[in-house]
MARMAR-628177 format. One line per 8 residues: number of its first residue (from 0); for each residue z, y, x of C-alpha. Coordinates in steps of 0.05 Angstrom, whole numbers, plus 5000, padded with zeros to 4 digits. Each point is the difference from the previous one (the first is absolute). Last residue first. Layout:
<nodes>
NUM	Z:Y:X  ...
</nodes>
This chain:
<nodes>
373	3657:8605:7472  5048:5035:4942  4976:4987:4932  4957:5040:4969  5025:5023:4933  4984:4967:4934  4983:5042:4940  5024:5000:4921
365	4977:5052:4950  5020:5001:4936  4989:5030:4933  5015:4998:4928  5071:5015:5025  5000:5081:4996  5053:5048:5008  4983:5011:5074
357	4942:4963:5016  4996:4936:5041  4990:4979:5075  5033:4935:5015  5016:4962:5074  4992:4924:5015  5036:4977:5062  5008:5018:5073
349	5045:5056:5009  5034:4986:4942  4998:5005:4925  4965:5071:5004  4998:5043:4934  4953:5059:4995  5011:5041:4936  4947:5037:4990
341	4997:5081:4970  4953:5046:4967  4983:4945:4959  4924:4977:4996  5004:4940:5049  4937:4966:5017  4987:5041:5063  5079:4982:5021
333	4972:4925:5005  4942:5022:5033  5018:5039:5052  5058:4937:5025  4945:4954:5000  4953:5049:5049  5068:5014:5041  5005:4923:5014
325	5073:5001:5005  5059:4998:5057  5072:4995:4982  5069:5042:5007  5061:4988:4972  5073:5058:4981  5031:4963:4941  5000:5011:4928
317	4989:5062:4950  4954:5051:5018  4977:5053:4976  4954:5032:5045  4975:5056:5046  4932:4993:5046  5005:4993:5079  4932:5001:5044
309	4972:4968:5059  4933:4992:5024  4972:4969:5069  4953:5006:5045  4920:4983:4998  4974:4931:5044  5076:4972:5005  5014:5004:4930
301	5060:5026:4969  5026:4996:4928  5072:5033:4973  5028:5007:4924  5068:5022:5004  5040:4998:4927  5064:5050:4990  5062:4994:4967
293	5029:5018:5075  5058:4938:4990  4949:4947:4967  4951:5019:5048  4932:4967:4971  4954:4972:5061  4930:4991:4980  4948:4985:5057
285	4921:4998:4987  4948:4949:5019  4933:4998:4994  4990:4946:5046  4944:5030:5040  5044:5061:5018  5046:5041:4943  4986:5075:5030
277	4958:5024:4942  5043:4965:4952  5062:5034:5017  4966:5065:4958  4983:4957:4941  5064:4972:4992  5025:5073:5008  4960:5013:4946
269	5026:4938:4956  5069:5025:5008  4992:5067:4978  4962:4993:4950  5048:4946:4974  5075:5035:5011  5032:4944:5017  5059:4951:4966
261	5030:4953:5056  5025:4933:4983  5019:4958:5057  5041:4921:5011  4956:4986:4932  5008:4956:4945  4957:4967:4963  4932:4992:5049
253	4931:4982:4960  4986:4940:5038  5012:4947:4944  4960:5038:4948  4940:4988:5040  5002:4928:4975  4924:4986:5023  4949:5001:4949
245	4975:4930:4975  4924:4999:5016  4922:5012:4967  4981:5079:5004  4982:5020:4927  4923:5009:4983  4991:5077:4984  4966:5039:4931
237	5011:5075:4993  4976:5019:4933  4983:5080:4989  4986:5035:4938  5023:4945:4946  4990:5023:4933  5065:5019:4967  4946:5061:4964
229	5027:5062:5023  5040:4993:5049  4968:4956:5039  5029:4933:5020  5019:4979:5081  4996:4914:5014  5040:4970:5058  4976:4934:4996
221	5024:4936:5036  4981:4937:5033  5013:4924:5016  5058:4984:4953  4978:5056:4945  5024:5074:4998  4988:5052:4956  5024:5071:5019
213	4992:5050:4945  5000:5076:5040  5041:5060:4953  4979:5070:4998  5000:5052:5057  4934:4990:5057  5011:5035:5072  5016:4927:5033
205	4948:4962:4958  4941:4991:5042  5040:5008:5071  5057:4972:4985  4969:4936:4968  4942:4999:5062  5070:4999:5044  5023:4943:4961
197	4929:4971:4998  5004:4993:5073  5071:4968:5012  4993:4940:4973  5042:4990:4932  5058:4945:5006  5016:4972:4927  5069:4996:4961
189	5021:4983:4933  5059:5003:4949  4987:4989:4934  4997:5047:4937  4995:5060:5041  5043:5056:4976  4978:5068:4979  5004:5071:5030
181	4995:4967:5073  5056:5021:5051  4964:5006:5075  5031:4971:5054  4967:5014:5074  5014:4953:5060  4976:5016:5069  5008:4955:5054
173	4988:5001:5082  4993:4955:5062  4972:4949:4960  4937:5033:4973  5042:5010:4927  4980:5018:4937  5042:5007:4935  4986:5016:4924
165	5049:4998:4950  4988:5013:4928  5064:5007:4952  5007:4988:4925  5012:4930:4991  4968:4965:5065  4931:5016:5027  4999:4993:5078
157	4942:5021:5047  4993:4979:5067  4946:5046:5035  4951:4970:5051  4996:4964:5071  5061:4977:5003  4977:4937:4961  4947:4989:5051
149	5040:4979:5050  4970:4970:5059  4935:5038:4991  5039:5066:4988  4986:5073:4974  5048:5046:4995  5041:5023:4944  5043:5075:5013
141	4938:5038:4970  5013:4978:4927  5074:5031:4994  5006:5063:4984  4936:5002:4962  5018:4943:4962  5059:5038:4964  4947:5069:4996
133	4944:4955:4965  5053:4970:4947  5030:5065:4992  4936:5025:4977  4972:4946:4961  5067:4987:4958  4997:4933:4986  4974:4955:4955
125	5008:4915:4989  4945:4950:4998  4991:4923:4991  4931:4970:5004  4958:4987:4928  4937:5044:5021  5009:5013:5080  4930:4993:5020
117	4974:4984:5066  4947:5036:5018  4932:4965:5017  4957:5012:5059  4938:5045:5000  4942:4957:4995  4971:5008:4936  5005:5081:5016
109	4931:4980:5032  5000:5056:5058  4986:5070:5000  4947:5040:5041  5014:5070:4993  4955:5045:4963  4997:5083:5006  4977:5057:4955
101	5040:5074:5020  4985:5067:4948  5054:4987:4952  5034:4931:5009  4951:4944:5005  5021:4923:5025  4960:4943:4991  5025:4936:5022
93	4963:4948:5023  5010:4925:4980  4943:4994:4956  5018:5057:4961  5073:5040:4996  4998:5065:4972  5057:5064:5024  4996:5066:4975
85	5050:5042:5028  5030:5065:4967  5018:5061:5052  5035:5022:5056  4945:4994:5051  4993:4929:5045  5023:4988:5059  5055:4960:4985
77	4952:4959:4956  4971:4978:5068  5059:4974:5041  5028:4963:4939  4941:4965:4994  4986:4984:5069  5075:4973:5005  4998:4961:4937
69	4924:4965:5011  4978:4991:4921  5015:4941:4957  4966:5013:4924  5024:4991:4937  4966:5007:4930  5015:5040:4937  4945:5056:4975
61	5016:5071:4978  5074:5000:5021  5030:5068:5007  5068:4989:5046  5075:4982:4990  5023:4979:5067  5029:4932:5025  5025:4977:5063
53	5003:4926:5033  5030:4983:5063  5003:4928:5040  5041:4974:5044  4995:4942:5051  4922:4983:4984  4981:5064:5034  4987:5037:4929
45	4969:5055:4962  4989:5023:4931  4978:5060:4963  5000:4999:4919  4970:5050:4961  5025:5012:4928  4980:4997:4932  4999:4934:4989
37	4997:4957:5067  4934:5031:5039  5014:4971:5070  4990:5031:5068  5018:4943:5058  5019:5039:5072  4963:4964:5059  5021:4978:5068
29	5028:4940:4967  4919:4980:4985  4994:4987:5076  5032:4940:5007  4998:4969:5076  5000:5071:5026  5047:5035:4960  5007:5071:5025
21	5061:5034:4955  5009:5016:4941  5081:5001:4979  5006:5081:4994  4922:4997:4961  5035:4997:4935  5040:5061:5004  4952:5050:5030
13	4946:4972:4943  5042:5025:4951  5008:5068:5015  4934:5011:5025  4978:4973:4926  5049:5043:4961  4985:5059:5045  4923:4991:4991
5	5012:4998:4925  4963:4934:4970  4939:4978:4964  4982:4941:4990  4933:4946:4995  5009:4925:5013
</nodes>
């Protein structure tokens, strides 16, 4: 293999496929990034044998080949490298590397053994908007936790029917739902459960990107798969297995009616979140009490180690007077993911399920338990 390739286009690429290298002891070639001469491109690929990812640049090819190189080191070292054209040769597992004045080699490994990527040639797809896909899973990808008793819970739930999308995580103790409308229909409806990691390496990757993202999906795995402009060549594939499980009914705990509803100003609501926090104690917790008759919201903490805090915000509120007690880092978060400049926060009772959602906005919801009273 002999290329040559913009420094930027190379650094650029190689910061994206070494995101899911890590130190892999018992099989070393996953530490490496695969280069592959397919037409006229370059193609990088890496994998931990859970997802994979696979990018594509247009480059001058003066002899095909492929080559597995250390991803890290690699990336490290073109980094430093001037601004200008790279020359890169693979021979006997080494590869050559000049750009301008600097001559190095880095030991590579037989690209023989890199694993296989699963293709997705006759699998189903569908396209969304790339964009508003990455912001919808944004809001809600960091609410799923990791179990060993329930591994279901430990990704994304994703359902395709007609023309919506909707994606929901939970940890148990909280639930975030997001429904995106879809510009076509789906021809059947399906569901999967994505782990949580390649969601966040799918916001990351893609997050800043504006076109549409194919998703193809398969009973095992799935593909989230980003064309150029240009040419409807893929630029970036995102390749995950699917977490094995029936997703829990979370519909069933998303309250209905509400003893409380209180609209609040969402700024100044989440700072004084915030604020409490710093005096919440070991169990994070923070006290709401809503004042039907003042139209005003309390928000107290105290710990025994620091003091206490205790501050009033205005509201609208419609319902009865009710206090309860939340984790304040839950309660952050669920008003983080909220873009409108105000949330309506609706309590069911003192001890059941309560909602966070935008104002004038029901693609999104956010539903936290409070602490119950020891």
């Amino acid at each position: 293999m002999k290329i040559e390739v913009l420094k930027d286009n190379l650094k650029n690429g190689l910061s994206i496929t070494e995101k899911i290298v890590g130190k892999n002891l018992s099989l070393p070639i996953l530490d490496n990034v695969l280069l592959n001469t397919e037409d006229n491109f370059l193609s990088m690929s890496s994998t931990d044998l859970e997802m994979a990812i696979k990018l594509w640049m247009l480059v001058k090819i003066i002899k095909k080949g492929k080559i597995a190189v250390p991803a890290k080191f690699l990336s490290n070292y073109v980094s430093l490298l001037p601004n200008e054209k790279i020359s890169l040769e693979a021979q006997d597992q080494k590869l050559h590397i000049e750009c301008k004045n600097l001559k190095t080699q880095v030991q590579g490994a037989n690209a023989e053994e890199f694993p296989i990527i699963p293709e997705f040639k006759n699998a189903d797809s569908l396209e969304i908007d790339v964009k508003q896909f990455c912001q919808g899973l944004s809001q809600i990808a960091d609410v799923a936790s990791p179990s060993q008793t329930r591994p279901e819970i430990s990704g994304i739930y994703f359902v395709f029917s007609k023309n919506t999308l909707k994606m929901a995580a939970t940890d148990s103790f909280r639930l975030a739902e997001k429904t995106i409308q879809m510009p076509h229909a789906v021809k059947k409806d399906f569901s999967f459960i994505l782990p949580q990691k390649p969601a966040r390496e799918l916001i990351s990757i893609l997050g800043e990107k504006e076109g549409s993202l194919k998703i193809y999906f398969s009973p095992n795995q799935t593909l989230f798969e980003f064309l150029m402009k240009e040419t409807q060549h893929p630029e970036i594939q995102v390749t995950s297995r699917l977490i094995e499980g029936e997703y829990p009914n979370y519909e069933e705990i998303i309250p209905k009616k509400f003893k409380t509803q209180v609209v609040l100003k969402r700024d100044e609501f989440l700072n004084q979140i915030k604020t409490a926090s710093l005096f919440s104690g070991k169990i994070n917790e923070v006290k709401i009490s809503i004042d039907a008759q003042k139209k005003e919201v309390e928000i107290f903490s105290q710990s025994p180690d620091i003091g206490e805090s205790r501050s009033t915000i205005p509201g609208k509120i419609e319902g009865d007077s009710i206090e309860a007690s939340f984790n304040h880092k839950f309660l952050a978060d669920g008003i983080s993911n909220i873009k409108s400049s105000e949330v309506i926060f609706g309590l069911s009772n003192e001890e059941g399920a309560s909602i966070l959602r935008p104002v004038g906005d029901a693609s999104y919801i956010y539903v936290v338990m409070p602490i119950k009273a020891s």
